[in-house]
mmCIF file of the N, C-alpha and C atoms, coordinates in Angstrom:
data_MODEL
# 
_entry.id   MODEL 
# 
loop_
_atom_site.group_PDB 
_atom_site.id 
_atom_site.type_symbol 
_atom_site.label_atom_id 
_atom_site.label_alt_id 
_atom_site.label_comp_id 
_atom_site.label_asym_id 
_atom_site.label_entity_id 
_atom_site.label_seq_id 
_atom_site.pdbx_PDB_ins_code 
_atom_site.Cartn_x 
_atom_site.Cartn_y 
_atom_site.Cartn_z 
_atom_site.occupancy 
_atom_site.B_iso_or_equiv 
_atom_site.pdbx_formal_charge 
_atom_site.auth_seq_id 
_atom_site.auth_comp_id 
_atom_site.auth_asym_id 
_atom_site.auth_atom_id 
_atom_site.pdbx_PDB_model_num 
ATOM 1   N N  . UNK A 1 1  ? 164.706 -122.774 256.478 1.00 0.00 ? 1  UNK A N  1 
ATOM 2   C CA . UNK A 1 1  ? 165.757 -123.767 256.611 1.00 0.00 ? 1  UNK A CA 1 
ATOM 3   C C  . UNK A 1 1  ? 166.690 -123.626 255.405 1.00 0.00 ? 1  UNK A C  1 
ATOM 4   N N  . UNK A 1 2  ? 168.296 -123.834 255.806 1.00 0.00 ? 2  UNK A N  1 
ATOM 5   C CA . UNK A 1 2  ? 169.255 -123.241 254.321 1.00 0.00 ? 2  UNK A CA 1 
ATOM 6   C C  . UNK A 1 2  ? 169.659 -125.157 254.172 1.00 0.00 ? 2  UNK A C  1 
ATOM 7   N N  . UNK A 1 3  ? 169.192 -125.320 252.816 1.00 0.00 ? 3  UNK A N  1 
ATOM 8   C CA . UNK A 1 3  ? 169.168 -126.657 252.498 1.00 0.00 ? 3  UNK A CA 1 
ATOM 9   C C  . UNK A 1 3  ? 170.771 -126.896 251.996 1.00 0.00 ? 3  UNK A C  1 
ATOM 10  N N  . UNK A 1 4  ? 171.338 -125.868 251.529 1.00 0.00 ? 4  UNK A N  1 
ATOM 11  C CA . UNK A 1 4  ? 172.680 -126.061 251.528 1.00 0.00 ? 4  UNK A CA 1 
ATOM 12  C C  . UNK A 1 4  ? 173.182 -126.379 252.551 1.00 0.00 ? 4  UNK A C  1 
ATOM 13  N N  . UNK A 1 5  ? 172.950 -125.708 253.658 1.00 0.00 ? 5  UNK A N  1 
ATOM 14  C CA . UNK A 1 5  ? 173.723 -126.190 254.657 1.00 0.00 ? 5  UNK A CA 1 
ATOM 15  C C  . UNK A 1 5  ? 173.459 -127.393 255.571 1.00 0.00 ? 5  UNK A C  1 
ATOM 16  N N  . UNK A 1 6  ? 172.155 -128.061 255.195 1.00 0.00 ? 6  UNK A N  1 
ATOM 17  C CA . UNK A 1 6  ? 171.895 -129.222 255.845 1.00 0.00 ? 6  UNK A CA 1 
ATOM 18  C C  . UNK A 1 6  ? 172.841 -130.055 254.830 1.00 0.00 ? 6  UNK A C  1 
ATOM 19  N N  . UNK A 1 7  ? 172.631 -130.037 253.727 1.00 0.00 ? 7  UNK A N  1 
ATOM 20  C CA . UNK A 1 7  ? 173.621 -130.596 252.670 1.00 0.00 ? 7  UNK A CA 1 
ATOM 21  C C  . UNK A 1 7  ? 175.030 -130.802 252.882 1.00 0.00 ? 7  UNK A C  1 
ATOM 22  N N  . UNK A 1 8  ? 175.582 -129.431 253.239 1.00 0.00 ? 8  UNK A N  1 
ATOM 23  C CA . UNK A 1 8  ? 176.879 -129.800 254.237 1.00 0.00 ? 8  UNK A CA 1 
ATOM 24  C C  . UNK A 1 8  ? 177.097 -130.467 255.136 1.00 0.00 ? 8  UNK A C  1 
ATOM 25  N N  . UNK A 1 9  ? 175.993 -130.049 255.986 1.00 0.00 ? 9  UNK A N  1 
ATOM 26  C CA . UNK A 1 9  ? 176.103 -131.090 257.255 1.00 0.00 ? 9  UNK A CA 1 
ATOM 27  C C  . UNK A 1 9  ? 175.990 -132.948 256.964 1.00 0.00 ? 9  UNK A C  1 
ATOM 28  N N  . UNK A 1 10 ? 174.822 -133.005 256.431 1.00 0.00 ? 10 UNK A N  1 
ATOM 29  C CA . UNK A 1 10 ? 175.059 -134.244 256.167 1.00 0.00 ? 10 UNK A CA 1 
ATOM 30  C C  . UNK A 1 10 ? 176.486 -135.431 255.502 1.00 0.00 ? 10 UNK A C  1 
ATOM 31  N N  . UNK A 1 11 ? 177.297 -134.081 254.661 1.00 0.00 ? 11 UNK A N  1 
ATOM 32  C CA . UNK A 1 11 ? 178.354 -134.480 253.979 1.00 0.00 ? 11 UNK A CA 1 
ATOM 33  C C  . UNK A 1 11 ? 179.630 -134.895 255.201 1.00 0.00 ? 11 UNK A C  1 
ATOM 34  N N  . UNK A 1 12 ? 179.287 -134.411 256.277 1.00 0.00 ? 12 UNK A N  1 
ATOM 35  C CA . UNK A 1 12 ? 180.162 -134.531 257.436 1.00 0.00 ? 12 UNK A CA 1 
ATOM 36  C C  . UNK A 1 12 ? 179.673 -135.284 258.541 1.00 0.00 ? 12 UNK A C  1 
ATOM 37  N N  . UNK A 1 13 ? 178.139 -135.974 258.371 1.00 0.00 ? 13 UNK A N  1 
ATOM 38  C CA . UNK A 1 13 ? 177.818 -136.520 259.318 1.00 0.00 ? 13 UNK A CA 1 
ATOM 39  C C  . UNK A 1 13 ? 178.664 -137.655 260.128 1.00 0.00 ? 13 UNK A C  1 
ATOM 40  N N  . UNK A 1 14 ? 178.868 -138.622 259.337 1.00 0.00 ? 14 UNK A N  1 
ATOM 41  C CA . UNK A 1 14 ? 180.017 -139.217 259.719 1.00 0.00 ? 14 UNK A CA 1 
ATOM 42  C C  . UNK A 1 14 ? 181.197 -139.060 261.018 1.00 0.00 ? 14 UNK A C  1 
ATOM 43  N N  . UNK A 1 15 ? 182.044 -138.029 260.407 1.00 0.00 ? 15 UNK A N  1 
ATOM 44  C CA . UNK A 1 15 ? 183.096 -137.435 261.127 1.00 0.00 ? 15 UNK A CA 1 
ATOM 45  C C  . UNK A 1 15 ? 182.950 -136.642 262.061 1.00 0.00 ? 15 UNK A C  1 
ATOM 46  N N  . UNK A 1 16 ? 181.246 -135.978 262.461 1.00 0.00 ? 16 UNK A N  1 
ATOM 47  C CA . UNK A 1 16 ? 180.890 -135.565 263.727 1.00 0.00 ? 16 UNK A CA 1 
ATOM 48  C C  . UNK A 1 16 ? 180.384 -136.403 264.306 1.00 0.00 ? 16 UNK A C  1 
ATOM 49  N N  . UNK A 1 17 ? 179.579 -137.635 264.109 1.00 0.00 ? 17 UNK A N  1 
ATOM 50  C CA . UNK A 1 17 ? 179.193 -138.217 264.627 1.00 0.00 ? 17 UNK A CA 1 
ATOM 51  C C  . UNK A 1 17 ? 180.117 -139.021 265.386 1.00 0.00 ? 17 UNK A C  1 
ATOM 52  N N  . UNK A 1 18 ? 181.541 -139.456 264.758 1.00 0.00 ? 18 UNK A N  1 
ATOM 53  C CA . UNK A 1 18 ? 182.642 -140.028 265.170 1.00 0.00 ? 18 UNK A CA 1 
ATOM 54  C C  . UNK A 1 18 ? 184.011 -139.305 266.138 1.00 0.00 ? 18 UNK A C  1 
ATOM 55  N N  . UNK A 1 19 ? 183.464 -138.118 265.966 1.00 0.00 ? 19 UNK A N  1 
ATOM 56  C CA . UNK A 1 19 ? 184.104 -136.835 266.575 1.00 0.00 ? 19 UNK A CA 1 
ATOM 57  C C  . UNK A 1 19 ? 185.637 -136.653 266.125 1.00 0.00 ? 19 UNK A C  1 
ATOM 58  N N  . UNK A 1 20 ? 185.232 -137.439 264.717 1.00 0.00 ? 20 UNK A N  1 
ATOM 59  C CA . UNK A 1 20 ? 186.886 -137.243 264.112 1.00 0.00 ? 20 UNK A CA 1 
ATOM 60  C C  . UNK A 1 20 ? 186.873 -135.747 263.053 1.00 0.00 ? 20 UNK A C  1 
ATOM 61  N N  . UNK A 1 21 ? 186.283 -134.590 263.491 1.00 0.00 ? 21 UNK A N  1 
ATOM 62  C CA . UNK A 1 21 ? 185.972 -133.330 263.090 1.00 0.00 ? 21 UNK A CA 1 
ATOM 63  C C  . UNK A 1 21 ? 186.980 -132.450 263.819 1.00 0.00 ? 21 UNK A C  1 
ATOM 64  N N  . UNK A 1 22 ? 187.627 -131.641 263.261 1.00 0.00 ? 22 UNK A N  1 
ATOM 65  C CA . UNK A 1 22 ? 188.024 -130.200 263.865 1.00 0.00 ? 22 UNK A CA 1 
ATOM 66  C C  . UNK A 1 22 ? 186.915 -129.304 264.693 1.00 0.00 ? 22 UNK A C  1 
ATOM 67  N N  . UNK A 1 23 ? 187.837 -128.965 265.835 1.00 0.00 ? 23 UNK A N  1 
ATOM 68  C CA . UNK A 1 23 ? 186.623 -127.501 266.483 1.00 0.00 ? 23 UNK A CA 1 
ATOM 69  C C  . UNK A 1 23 ? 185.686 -126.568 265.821 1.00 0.00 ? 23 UNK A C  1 
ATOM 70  N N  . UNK A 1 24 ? 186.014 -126.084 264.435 1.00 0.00 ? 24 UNK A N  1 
ATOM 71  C CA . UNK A 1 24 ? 185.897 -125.087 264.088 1.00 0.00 ? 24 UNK A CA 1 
ATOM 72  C C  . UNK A 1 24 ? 184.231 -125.600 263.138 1.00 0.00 ? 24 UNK A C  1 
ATOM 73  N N  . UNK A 1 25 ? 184.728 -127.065 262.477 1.00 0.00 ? 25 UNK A N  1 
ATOM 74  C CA . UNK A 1 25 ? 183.151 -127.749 261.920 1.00 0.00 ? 25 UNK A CA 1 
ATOM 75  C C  . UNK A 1 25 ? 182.649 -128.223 262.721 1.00 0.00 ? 25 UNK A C  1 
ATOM 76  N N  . UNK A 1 26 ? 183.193 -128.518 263.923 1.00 0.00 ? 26 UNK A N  1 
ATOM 77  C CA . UNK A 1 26 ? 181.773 -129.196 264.971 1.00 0.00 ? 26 UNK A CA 1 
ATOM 78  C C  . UNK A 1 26 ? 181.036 -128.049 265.409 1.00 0.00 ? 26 UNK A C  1 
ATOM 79  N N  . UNK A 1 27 ? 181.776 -126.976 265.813 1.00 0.00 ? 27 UNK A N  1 
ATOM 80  C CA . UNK A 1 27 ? 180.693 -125.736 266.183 1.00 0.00 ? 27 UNK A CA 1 
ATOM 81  C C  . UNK A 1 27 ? 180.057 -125.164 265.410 1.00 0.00 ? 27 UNK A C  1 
ATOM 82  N N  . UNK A 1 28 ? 180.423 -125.400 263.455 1.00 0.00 ? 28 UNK A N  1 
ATOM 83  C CA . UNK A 1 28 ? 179.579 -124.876 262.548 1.00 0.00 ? 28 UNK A CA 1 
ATOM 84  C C  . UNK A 1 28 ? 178.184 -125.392 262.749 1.00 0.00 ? 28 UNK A C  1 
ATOM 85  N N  . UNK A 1 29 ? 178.778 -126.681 262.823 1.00 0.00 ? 29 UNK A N  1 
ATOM 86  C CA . UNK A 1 29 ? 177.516 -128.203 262.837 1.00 0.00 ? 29 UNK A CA 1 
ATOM 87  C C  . UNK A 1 29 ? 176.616 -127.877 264.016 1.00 0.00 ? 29 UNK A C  1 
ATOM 88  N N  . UNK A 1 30 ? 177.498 -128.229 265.189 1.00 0.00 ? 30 UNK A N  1 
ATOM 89  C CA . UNK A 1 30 ? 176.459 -127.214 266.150 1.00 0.00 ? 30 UNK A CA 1 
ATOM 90  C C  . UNK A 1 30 ? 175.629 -125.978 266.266 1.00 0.00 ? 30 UNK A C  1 
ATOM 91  N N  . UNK A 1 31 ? 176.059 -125.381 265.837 1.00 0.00 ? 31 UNK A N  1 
ATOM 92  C CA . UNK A 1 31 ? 175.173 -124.155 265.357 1.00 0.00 ? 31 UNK A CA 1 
ATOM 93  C C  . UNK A 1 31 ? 173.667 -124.321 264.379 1.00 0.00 ? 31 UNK A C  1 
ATOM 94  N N  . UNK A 1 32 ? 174.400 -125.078 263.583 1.00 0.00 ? 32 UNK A N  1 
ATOM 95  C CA . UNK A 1 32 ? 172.856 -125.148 262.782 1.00 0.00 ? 32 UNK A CA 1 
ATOM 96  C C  . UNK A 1 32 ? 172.065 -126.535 263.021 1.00 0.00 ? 32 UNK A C  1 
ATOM 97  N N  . UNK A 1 33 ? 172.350 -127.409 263.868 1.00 0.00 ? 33 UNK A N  1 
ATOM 98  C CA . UNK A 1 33 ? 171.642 -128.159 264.566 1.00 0.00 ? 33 UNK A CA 1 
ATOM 99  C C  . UNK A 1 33 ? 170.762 -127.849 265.464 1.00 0.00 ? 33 UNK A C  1 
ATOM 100 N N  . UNK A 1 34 ? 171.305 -126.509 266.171 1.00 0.00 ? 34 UNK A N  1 
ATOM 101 C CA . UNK A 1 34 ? 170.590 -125.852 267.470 1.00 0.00 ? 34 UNK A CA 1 
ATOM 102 C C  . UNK A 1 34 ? 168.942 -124.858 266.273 1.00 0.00 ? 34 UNK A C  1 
ATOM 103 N N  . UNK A 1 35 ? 169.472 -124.964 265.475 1.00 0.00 ? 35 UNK A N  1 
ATOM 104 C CA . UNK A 1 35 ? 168.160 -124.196 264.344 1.00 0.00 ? 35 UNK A CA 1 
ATOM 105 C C  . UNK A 1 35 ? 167.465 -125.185 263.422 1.00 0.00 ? 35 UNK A C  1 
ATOM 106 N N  . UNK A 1 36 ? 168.031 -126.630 263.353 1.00 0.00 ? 36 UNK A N  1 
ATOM 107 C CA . UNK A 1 36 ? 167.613 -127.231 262.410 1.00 0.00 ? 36 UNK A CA 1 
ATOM 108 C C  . UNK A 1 36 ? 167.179 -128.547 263.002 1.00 0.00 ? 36 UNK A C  1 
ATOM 109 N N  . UNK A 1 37 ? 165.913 -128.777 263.257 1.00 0.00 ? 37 UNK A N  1 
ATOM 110 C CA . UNK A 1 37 ? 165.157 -129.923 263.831 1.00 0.00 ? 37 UNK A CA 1 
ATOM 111 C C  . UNK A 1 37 ? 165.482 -130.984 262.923 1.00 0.00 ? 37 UNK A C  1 
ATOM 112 N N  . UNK A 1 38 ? 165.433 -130.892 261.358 1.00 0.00 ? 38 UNK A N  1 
ATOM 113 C CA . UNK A 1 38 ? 165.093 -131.827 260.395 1.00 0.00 ? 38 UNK A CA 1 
ATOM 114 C C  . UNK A 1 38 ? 166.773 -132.983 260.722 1.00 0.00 ? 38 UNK A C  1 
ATOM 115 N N  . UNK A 1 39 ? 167.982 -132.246 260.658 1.00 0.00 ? 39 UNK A N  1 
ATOM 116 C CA . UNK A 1 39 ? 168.964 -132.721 260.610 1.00 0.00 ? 39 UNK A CA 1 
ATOM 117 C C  . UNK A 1 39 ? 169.324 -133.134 262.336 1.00 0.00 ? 39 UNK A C  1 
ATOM 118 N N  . UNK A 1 40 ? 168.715 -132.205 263.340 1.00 0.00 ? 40 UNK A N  1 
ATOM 119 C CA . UNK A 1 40 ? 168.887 -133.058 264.745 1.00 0.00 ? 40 UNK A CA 1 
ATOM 120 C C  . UNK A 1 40 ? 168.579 -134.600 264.861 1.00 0.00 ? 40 UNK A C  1 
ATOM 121 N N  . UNK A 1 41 ? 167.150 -134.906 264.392 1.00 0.00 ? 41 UNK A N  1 
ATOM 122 C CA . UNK A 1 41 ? 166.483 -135.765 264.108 1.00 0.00 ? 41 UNK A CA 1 
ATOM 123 C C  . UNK A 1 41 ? 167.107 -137.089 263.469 1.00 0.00 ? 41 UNK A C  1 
ATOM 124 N N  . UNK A 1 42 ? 168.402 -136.502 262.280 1.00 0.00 ? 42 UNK A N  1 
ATOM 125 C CA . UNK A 1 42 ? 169.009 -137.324 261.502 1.00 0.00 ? 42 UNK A CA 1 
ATOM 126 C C  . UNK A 1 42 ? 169.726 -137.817 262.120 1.00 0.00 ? 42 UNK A C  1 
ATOM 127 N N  . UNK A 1 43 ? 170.798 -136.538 263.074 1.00 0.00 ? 43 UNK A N  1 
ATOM 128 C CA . UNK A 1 43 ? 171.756 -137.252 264.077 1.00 0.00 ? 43 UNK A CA 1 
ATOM 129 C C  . UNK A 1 43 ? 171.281 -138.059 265.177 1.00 0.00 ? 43 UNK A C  1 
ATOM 130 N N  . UNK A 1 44 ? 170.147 -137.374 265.475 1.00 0.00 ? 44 UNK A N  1 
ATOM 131 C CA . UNK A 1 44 ? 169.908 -138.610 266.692 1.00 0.00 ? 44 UNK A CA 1 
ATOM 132 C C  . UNK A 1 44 ? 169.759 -140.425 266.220 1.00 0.00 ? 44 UNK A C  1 
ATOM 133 N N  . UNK A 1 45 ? 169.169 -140.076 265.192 1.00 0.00 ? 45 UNK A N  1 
ATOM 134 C CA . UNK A 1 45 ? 168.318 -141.860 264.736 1.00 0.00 ? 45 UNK A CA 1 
ATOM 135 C C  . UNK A 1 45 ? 170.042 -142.044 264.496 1.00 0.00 ? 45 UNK A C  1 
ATOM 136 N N  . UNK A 1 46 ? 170.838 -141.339 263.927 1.00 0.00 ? 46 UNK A N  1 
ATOM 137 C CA . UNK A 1 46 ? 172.183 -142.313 263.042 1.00 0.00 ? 46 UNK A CA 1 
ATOM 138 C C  . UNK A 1 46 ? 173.073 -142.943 264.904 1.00 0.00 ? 46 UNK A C  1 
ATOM 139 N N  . UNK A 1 47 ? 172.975 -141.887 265.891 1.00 0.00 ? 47 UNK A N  1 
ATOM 140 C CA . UNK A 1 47 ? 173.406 -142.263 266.834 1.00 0.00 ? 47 UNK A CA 1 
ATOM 141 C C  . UNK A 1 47 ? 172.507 -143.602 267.436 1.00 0.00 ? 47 UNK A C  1 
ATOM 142 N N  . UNK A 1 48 ? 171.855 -143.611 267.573 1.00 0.00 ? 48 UNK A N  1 
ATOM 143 C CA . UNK A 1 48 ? 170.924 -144.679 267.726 1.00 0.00 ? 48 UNK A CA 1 
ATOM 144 C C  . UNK A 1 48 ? 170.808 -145.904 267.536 1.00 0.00 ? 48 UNK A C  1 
ATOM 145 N N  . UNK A 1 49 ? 171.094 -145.669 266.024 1.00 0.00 ? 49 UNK A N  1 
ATOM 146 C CA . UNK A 1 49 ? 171.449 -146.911 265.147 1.00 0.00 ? 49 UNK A CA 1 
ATOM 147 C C  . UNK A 1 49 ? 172.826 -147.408 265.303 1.00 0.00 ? 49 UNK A C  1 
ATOM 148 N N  . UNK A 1 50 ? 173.715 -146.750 265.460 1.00 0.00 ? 50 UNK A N  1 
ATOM 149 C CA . UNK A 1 50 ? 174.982 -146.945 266.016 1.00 0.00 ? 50 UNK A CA 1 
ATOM 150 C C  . UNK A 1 50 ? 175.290 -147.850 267.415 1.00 0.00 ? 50 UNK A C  1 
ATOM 151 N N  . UNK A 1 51 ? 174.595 -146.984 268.357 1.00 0.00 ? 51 UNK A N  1 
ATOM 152 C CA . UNK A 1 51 ? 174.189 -147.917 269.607 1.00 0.00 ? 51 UNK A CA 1 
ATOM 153 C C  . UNK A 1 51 ? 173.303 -148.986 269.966 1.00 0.00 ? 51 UNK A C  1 
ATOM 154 N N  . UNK A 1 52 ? 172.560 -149.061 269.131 1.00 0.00 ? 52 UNK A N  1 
ATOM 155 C CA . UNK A 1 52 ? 171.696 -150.590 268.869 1.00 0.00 ? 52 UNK A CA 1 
ATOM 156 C C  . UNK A 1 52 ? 172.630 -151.370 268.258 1.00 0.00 ? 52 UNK A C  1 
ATOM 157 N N  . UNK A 1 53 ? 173.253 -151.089 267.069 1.00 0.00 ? 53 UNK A N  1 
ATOM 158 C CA . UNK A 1 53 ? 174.459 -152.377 266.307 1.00 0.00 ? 53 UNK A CA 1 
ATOM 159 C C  . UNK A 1 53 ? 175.365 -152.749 267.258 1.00 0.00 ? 53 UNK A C  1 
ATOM 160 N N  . UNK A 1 54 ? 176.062 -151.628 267.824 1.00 0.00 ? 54 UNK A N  1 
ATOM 161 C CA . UNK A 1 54 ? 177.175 -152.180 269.358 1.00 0.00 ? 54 UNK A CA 1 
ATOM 162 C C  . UNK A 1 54 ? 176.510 -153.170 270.208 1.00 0.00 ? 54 UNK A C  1 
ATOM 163 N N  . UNK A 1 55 ? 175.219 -152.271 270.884 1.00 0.00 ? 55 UNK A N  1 
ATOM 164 C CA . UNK A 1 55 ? 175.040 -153.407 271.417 1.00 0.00 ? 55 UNK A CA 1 
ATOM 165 C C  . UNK A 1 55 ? 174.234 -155.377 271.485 1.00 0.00 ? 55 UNK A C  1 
ATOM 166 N N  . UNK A 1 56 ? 173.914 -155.051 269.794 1.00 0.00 ? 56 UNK A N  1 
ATOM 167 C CA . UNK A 1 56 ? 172.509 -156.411 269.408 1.00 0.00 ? 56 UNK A CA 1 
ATOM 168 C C  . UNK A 1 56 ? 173.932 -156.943 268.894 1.00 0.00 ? 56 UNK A C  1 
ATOM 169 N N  . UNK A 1 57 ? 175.005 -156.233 268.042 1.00 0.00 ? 57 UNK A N  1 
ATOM 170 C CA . UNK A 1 57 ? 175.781 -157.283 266.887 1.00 0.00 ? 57 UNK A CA 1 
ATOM 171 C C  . UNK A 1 57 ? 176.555 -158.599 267.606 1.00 0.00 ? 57 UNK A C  1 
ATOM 172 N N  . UNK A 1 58 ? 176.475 -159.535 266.914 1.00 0.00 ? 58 UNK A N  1 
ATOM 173 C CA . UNK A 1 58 ? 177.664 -160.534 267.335 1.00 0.00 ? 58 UNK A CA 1 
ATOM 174 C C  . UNK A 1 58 ? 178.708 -160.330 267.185 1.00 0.00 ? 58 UNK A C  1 
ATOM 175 N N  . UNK A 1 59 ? 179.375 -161.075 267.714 1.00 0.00 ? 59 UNK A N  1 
ATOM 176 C CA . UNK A 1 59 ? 180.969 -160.766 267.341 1.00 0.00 ? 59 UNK A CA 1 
ATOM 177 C C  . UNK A 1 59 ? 181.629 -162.071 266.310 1.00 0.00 ? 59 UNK A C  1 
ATOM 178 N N  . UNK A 1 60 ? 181.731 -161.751 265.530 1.00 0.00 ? 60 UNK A N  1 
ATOM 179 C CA . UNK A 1 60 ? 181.718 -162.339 264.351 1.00 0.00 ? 60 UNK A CA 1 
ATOM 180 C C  . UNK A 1 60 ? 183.162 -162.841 263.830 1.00 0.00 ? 60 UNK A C  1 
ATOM 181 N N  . UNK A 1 61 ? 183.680 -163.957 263.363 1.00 0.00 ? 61 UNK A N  1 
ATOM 182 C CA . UNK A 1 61 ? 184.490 -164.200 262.956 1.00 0.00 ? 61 UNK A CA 1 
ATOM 183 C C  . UNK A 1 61 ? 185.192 -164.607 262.138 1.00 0.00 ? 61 UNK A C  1 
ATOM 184 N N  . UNK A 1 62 ? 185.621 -163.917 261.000 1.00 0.00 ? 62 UNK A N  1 
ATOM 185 C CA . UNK A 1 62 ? 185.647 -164.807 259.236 1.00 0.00 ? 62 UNK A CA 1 
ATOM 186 C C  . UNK A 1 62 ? 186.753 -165.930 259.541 1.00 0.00 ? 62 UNK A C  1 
ATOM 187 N N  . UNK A 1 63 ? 186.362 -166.873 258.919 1.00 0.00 ? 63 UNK A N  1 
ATOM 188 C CA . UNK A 1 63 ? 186.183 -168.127 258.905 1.00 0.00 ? 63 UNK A CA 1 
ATOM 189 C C  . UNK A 1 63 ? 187.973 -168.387 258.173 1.00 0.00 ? 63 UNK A C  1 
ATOM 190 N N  . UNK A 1 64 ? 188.948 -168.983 258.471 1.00 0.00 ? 64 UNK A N  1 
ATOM 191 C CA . UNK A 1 64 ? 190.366 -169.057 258.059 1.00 0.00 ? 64 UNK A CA 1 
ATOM 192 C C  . UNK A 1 64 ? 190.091 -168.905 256.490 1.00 0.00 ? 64 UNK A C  1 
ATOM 193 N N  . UNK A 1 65 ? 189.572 -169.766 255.966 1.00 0.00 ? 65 UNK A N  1 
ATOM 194 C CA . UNK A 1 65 ? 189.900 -170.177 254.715 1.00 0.00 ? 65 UNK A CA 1 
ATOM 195 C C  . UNK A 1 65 ? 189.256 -168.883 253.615 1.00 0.00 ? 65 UNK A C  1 
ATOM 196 N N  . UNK A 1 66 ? 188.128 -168.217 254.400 1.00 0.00 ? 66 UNK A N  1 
ATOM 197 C CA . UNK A 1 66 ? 187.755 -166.888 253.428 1.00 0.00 ? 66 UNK A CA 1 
ATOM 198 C C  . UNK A 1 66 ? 188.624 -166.279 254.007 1.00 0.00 ? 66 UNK A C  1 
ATOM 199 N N  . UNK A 1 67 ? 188.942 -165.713 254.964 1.00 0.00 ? 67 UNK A N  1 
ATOM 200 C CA . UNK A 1 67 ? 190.802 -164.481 255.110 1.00 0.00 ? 67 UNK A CA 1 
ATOM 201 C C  . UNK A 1 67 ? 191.189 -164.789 254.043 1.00 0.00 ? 67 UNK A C  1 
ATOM 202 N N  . UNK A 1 68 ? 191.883 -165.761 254.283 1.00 0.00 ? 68 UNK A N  1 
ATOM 203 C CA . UNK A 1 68 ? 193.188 -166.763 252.856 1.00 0.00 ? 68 UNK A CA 1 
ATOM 204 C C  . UNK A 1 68 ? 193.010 -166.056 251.756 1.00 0.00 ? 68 UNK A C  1 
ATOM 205 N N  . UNK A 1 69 ? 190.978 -166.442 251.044 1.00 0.00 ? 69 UNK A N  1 
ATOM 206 C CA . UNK A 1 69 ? 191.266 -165.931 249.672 1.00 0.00 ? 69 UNK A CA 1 
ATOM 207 C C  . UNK A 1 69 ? 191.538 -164.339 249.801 1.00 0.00 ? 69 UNK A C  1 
ATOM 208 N N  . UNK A 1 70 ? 190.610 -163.911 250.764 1.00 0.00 ? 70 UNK A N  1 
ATOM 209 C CA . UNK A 1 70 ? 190.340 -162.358 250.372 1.00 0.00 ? 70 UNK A CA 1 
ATOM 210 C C  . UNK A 1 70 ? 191.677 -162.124 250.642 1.00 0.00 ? 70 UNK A C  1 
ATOM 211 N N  . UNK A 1 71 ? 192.833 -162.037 251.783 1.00 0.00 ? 71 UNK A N  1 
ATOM 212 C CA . UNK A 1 71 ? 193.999 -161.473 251.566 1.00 0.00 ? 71 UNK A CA 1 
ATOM 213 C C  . UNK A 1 71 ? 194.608 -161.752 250.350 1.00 0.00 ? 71 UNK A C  1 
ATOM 214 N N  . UNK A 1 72 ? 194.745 -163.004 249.847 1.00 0.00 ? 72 UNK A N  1 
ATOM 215 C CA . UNK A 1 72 ? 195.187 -163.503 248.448 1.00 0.00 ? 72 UNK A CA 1 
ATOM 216 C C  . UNK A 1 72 ? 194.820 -163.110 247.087 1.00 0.00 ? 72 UNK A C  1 
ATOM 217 N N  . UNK A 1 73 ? 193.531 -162.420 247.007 1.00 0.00 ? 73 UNK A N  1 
ATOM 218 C CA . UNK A 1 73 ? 193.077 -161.269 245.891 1.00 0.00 ? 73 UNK A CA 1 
ATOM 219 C C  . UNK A 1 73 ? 193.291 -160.060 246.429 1.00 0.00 ? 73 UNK A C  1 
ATOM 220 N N  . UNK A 1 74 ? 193.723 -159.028 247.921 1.00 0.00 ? 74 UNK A N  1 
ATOM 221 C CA . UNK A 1 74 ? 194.337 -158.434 247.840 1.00 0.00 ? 74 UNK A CA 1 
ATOM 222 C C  . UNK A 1 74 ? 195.607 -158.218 247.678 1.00 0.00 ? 74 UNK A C  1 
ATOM 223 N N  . UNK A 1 75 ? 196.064 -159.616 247.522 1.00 0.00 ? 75 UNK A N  1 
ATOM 224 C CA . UNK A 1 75 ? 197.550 -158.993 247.682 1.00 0.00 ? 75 UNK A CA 1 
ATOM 225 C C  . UNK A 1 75 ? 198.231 -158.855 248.696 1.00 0.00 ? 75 UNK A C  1 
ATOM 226 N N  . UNK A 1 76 ? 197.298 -158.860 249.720 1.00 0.00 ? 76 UNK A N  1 
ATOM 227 C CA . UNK A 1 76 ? 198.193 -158.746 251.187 1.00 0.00 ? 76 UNK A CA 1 
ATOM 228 C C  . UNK A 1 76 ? 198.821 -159.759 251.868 1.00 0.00 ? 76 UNK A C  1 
ATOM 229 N N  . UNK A 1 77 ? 199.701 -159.394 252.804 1.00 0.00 ? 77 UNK A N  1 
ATOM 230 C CA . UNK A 1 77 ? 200.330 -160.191 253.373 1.00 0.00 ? 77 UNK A CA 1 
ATOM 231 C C  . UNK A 1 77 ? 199.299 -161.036 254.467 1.00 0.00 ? 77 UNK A C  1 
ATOM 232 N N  . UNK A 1 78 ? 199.935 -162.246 255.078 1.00 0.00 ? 78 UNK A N  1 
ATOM 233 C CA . UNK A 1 78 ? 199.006 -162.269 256.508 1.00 0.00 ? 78 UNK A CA 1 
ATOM 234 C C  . UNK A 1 78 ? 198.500 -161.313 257.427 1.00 0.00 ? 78 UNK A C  1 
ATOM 235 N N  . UNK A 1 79 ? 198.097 -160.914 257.185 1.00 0.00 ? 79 UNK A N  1 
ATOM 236 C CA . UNK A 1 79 ? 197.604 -159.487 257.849 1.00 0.00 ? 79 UNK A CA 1 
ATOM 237 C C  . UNK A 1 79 ? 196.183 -159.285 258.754 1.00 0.00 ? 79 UNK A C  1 
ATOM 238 N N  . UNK A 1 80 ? 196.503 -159.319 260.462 1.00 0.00 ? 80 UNK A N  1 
ATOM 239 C CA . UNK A 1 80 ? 195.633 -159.256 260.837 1.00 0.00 ? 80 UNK A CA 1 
ATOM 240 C C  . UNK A 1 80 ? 194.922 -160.269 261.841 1.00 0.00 ? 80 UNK A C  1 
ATOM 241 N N  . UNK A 1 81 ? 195.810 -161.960 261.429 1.00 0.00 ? 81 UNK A N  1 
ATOM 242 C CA . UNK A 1 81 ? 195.945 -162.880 262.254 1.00 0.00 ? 81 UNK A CA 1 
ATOM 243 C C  . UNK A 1 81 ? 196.043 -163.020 263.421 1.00 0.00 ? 81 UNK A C  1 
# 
């Protein structure tokens, strides 16, 4: 197993997992997924975990008066209302 390159992969998990990757690193990624059980394993549980939060999370709603401050220590405008 080339631990560098699980190393890479992991550095991109994210953006394949989100499929916000170029052709050229998803087929790298693919490639050594098709050889590398340890990091399949990773993607599957992170997909997983992804699709359990979609579907268990609430839908949640910050509360007027925390927006207020937090836009108001960013700096931002009403934003998002």
């Amino acid at each position: 197993m080339d631990h560098e390159t699980c190393h890479h992969l992991l550095s991109s998990l994210s953006g394949y997992v989100d499929q916000d990757l170029g052709p050229e690193i998803c087929a790298e990624i693919e490639r050594h997924l098709a050889g590398c059980e340890n990091c399949r394993i990773v993607i599957d549980t992170l997909r997983k975990t992804i699709d359990l939060y979609q579907v268990t999370a609430p839908e949640t709603k910050m509360p007027d008066d925390v927006r207020q401050r937090l836009y108001a220590r960013l700096e931002l405008e009403d934003y998002g209302k």
